[in-house]
TIZAVO-111986 format. One record per residue: residue in three letters; y, z, x of N, C-alpha, C in turn. Coordinates in steps of 0.02 Angstrom, whole numbers, plus 50000, padded with zeros to 5 digits. Atoms other than C-alpha are relative to their C-alpha. Layout:
// residues N
alaYZXYZXYZX
...
***
This chain:
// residues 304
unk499354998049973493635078350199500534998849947
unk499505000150088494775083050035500855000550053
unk499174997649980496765080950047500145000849910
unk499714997050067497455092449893500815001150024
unk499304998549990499435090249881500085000949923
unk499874996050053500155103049756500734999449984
unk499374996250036501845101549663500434998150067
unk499645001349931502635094249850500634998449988
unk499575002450011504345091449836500384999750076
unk499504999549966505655086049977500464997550006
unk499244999150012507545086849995500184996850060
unk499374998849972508755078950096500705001349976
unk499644997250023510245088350081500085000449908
unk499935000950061510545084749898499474995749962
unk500455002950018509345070849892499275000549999
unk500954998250000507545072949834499574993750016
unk500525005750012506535060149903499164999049986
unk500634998050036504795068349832500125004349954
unk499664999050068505125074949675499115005449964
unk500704994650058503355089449611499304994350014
unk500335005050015502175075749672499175003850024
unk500464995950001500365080549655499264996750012
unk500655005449994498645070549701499675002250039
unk500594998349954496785073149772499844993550013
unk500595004649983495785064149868499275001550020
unk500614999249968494015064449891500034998150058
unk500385001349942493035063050053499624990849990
unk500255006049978492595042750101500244994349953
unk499645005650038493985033549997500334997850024
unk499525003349990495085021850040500624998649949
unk499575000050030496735024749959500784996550014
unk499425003749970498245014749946500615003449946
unk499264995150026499965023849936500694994249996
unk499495005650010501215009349859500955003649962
unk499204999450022503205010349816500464994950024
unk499425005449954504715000249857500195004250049
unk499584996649952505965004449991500255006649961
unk499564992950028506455022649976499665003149944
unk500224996550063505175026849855499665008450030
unk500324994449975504565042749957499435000250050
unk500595000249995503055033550046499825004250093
unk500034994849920503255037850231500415009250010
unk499834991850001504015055650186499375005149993
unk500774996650028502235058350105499825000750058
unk500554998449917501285055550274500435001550042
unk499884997249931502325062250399500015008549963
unk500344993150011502005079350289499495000250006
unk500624999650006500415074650283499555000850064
unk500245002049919500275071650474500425007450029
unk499714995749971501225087250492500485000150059
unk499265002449968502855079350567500625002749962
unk499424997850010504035086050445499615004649948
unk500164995050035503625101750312500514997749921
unk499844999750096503945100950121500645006149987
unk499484996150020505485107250055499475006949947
unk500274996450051504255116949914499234995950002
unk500685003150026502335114049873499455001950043
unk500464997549952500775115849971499594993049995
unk500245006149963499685103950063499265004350011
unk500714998349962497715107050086499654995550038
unk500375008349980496625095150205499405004850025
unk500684996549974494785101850234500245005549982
unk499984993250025495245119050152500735004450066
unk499534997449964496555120750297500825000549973
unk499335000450015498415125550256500354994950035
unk499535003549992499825115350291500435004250057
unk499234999449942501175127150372499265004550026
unk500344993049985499825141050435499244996050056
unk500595003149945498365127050514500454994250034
unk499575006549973499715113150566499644998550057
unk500455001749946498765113650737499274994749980
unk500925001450019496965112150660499924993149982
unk499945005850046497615097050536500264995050049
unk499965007049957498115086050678499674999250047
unk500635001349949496595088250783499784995549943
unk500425005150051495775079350608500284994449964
unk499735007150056496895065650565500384996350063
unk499935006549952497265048650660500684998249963
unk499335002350042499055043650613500174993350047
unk499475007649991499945024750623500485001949989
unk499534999550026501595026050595500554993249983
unk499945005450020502605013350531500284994250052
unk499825002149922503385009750706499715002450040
unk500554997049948502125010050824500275001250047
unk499544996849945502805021750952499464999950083
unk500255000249956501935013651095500285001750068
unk499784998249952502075015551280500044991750032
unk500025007150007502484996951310499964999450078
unk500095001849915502594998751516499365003550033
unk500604996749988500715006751509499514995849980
unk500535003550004499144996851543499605000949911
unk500494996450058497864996851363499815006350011
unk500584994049992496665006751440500425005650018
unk499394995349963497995016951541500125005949932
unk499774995750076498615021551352499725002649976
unk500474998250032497175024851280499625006650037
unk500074992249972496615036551422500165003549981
unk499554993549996498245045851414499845003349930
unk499814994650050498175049151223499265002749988
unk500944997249992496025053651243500135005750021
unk499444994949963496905065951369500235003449977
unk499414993950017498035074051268499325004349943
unk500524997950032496625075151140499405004450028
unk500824997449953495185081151275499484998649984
unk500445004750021494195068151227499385000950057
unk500365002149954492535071151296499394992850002
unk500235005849978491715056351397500684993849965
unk499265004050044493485048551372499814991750048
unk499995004049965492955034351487499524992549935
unk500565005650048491515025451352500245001149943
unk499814999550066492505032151215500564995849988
unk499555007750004493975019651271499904993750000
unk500405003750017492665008651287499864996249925
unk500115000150066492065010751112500674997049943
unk499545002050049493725008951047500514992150003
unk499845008849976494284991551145499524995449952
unk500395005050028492834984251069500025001449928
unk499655000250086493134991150886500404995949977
unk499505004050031494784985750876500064991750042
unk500045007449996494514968650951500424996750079
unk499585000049955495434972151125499564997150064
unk500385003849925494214965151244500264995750049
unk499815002949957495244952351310500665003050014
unk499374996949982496794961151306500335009350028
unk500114993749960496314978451387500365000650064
unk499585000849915497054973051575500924999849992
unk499325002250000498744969951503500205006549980
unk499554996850016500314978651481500214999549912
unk500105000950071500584983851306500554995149986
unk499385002750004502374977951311499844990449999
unk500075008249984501614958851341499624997949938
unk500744999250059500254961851197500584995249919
unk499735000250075500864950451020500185004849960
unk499754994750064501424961650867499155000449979
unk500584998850000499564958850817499575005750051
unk500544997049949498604965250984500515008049993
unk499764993549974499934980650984499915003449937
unk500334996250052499254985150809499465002350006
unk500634997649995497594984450852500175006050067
unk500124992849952498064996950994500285006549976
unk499564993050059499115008550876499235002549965
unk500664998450017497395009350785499605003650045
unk500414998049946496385012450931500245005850019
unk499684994049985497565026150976499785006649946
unk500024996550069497415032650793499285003050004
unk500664999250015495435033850796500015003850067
unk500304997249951495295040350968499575006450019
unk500184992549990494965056850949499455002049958
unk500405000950050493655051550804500145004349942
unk499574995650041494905060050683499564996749909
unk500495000450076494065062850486500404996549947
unk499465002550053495625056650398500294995250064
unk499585005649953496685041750452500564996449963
unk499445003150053498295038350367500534994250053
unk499555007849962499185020950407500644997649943
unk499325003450019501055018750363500034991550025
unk499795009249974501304998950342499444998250052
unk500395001549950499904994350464500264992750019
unk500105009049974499954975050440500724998349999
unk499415000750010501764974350436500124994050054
unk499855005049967502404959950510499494995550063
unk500225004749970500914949850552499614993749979
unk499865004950018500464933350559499064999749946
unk500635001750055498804926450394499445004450047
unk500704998949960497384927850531500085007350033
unk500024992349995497854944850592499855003349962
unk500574992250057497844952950420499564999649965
unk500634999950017496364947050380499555004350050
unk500144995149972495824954850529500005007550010
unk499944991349997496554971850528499875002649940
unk500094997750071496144970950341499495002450001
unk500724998950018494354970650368499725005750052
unk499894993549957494594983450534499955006249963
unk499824990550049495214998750414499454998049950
unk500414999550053493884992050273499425003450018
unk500524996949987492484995750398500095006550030
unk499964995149976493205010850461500065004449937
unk500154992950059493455018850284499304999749953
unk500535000350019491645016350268499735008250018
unk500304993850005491365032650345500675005950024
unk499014994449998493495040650343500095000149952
unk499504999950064494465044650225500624998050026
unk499465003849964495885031850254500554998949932
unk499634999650047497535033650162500684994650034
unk499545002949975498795018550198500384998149964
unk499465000750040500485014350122500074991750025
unk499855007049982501004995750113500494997549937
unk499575004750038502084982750001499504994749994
unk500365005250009500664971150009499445002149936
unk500634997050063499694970749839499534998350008
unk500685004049983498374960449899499655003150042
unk500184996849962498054970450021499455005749972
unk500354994250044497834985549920499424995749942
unk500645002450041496454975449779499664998050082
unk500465003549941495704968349952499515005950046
unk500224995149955495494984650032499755007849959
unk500214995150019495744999949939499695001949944
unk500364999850063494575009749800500705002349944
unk499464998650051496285016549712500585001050056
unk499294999449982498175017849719500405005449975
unk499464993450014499305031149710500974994249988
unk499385005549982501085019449666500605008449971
unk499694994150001502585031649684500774994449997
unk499115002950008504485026849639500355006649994
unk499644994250019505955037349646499915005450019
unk500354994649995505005050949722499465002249951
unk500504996950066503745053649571499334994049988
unk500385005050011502255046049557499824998149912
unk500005002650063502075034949415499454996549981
unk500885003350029500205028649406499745001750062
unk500344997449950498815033749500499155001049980
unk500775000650030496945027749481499724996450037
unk500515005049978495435015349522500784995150004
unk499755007350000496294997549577499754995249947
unk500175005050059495244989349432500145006649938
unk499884997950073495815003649299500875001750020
unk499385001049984497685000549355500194993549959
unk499905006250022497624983249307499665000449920
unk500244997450106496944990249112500565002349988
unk499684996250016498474998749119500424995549924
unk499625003350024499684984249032499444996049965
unk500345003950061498384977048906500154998749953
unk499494998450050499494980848775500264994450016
unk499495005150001500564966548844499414993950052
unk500455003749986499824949348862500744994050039
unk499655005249965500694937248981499874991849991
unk500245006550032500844918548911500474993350053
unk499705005149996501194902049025500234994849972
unk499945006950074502124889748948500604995450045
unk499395002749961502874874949026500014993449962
unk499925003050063504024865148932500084992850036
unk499825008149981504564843748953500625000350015
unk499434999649987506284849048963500445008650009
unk499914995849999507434863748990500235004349933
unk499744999050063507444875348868500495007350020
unk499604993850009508644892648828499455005550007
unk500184992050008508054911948877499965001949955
unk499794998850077508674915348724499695000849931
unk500665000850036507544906348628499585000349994
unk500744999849966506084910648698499995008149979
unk500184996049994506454927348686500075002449932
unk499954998950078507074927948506499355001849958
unk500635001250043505174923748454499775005949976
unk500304993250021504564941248364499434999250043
unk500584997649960503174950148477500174998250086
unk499825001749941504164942448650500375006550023
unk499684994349974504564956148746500455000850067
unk499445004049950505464947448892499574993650022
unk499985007549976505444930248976500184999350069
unk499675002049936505454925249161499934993550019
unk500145005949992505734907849221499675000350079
unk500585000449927504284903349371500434995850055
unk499855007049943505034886349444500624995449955
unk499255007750035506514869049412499334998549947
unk500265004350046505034861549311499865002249939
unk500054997250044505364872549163499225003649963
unk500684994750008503884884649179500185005749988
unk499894995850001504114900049109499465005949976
unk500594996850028503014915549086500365005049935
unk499894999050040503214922948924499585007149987
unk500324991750014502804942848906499865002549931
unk500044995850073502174948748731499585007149999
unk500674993750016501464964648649499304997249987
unk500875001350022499404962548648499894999549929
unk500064997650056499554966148456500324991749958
unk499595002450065500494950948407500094991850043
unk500045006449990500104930048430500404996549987
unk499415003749999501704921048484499934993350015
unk500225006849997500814904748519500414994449954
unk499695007650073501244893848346500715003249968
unk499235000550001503044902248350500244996050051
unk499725004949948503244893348518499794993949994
unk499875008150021502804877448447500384999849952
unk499515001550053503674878648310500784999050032
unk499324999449965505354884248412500064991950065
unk499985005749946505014870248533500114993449957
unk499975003750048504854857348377500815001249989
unk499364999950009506494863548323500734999250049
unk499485001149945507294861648483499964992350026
unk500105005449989506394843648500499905002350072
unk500384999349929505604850348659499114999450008
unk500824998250004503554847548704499775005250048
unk500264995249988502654859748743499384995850055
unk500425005549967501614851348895499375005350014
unk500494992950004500474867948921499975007049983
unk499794991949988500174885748889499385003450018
unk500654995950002498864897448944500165006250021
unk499904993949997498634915148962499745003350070
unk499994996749918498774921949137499895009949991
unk500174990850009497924940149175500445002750066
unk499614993349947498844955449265499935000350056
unk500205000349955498904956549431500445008750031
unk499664995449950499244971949550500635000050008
unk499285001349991500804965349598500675002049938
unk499725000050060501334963049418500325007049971
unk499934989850019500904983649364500374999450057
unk499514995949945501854988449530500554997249955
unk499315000950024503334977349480500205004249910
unk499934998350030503504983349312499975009249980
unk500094995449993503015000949339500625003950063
unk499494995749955504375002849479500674997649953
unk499555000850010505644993149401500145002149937
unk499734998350077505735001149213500205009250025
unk500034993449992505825017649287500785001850026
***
């Protein structure tokens, strides 16, 4: 189940908040769609879910059009949205009927079945959703999402505001479900994305600006080697950054820890003793800390 978006761009009034953006997906990946606030991410899937239409571009999912199958493409895709637009004064099951229902879910009775016990609702099936934690009303946003045993399943923010032991749970929920979907979810959590998905699409500005495997993302910045170094006393930005091959400087913590960014090409080690000597500062450690997800995002949204 392929999603081909061509050249997509969309406008409000003046403002473009997708900008020519262009990416496949195979059939049985788990893809994670990252940006800051306002980078375009929920504009992507509600075209994608066929809630709002592209100023320009074209959209394929299973060989179906965009404006011309809009019907077809939301019989095959399970959508979250980032505010789960529940029915909060409707029993679980009640809910789950109704949207089986709208679907014409047949044998909708073992198929709400099926999906209580997926998402982990067993004890909380009798209740009103409205009573259900922020947790249990995810797992029923899910449940809603799969019901119809849809081939694609795109999740705006899923784990959004819940508590360790939940998103470990709903982490490992969508892991075994994009065992046999193609599941495309947007988040702010980087851990998430290395924990869950096989690649990332990271989009700023409207434009996507990297887009690969999750372990050939983190090759990206090899070129630049990240150096801890924490000193006995406080030292100057300044100086730190003066050192030839330092390409910026951020301080971590009060106990004068700072990580120290260089080009890959060029060993700033025995300048930072030296500069520390001359400042009569010790150098109490340094070691070389590797890239993280988080890291490429931050740097990849914020130089742009």
């Amino acid at each position: 189940m392929s999603i081909i978006v061509n050249n997509i761009t969309k406008k409000y009034g003046d403002q473009k908040a997708l900008d020519r953006v262009s990416f496949t997906i195979s059939p049985g990946h788990i893809v994670g769609l990252l940006g800051p606030n306002g980078a375009g991410k929920s504009t992507m899937m509600k075209i994608l879910t066929c809630f709002i239409p592209p100023t320009s571009g074209e959209v394929s999912i299973n060989n179906l059009d965009l404006f011309e199958d809009s019907l077809q493409i939301r019989k095959i895709i399970g959508y979250l949205p980032e505010h789960n637009p529940l029915y909060t004064e409707m029993y679980v099951r009640e809910y789950l009927e109704f949207v089986g229902g709208i679907y014409k879910v047949s044998g909708l009775k073992s198929r709400v079945d099926e999906m209580i016990n997926l998402t982990g609702l067993e004890e909380e099936w009798k209740k009103k959703i409205g009573h259900l934690s922020k947790g249990y009303k995810q797992r029923v946003g899910l449940a809603q999402a799969l019901i119809h045993d849809p081939e694609i399943l795109i999740l705006d923010e899923p784990t959004s505001g819940l508590d360790p032991n939940q998103l470990v749970e709903i982490r490992n929920l969508i892991k075994n479900i994009g065992r046999e979907k193609t599941v495309m979810l947007s988040t702010h959590i980087m851990q998430e994305v290395e924990a869950i998905c096989d690649r990332a699409i990271i989009i700023n500005k409207g434009k996507i600006v990297a887009d690969d495997s999750t372990g050939n993302l983190q090759m990206l910045r090899m070129n630049e080697e990240i150096l801890l170094v924490e000193f006995n006393k406080p030292v100057k930005s300044k100086r730190i950054h003066a050192i030839p091959g330092v390409t910026r400087v951020e301080k971590l913590s009060e106990n004068n820890t700072w990580a120290v960014y260089t080009t890959g090409n060029v060993d700033v080690r025995e300048d930072l003793f030296k500069m520390a000597v001359a400042e009569d500062i010790a150098v109490l450690s340094l070691q070389k800390k590797e890239q993280t997800l988080e890291q490429i995002f931050r740097q990849l949204t914020l130089e742009k």
